[in-house]
N, C-alpha and C positions, 0 to 999 in steps of 0.2 A: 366497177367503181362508179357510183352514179353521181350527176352532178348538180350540186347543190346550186338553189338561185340564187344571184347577189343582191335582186331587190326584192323587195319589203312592199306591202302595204302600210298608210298611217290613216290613223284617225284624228281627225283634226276637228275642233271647234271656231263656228264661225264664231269674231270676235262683236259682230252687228247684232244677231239675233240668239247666238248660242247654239246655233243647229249643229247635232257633229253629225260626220259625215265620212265615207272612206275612200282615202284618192292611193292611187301608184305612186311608189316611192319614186318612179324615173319617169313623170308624165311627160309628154310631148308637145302640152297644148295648156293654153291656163286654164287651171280652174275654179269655176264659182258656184260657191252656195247656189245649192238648188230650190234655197227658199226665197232668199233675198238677193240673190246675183252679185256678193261680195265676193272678190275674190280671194281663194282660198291658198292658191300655190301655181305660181308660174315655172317654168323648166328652166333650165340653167345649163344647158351642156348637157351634163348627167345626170345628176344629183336633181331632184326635185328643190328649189327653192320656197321653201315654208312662208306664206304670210300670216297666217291661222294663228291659234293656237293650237297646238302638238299634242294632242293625248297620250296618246299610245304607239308603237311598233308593233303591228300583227305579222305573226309569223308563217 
């Protein structure tokens, strides 16, 4: 029985310049737009804390 991940990748759009971009769903560290150094999503515990906007869930 093999076992499946619990997190995700997302795609997110910077809300400054509109860059998207792909971060871990459970990042460790915050992250910023690699265009314009906004930040995109800080960590939270577990869960990734979204400040982007949210495109998508890649699977």
């Amino acid at each position: 029985m093999a076992n499946n991940p619990t997190s995700k990748f997302l795609k997110l759009r910077c809300n400054k310049c509109k860059n998207e971009q792909i971060v871990f769903g459970k990042t460790a560290t915050t992250v910023k737009c690699l265009v314009c150094g906004e930040v995109l999503a800080e960590p939270s515990g577990g869960k990734t804390k979204v400040v982007a906007r949210s495109l998508e869930v890649l699977e």
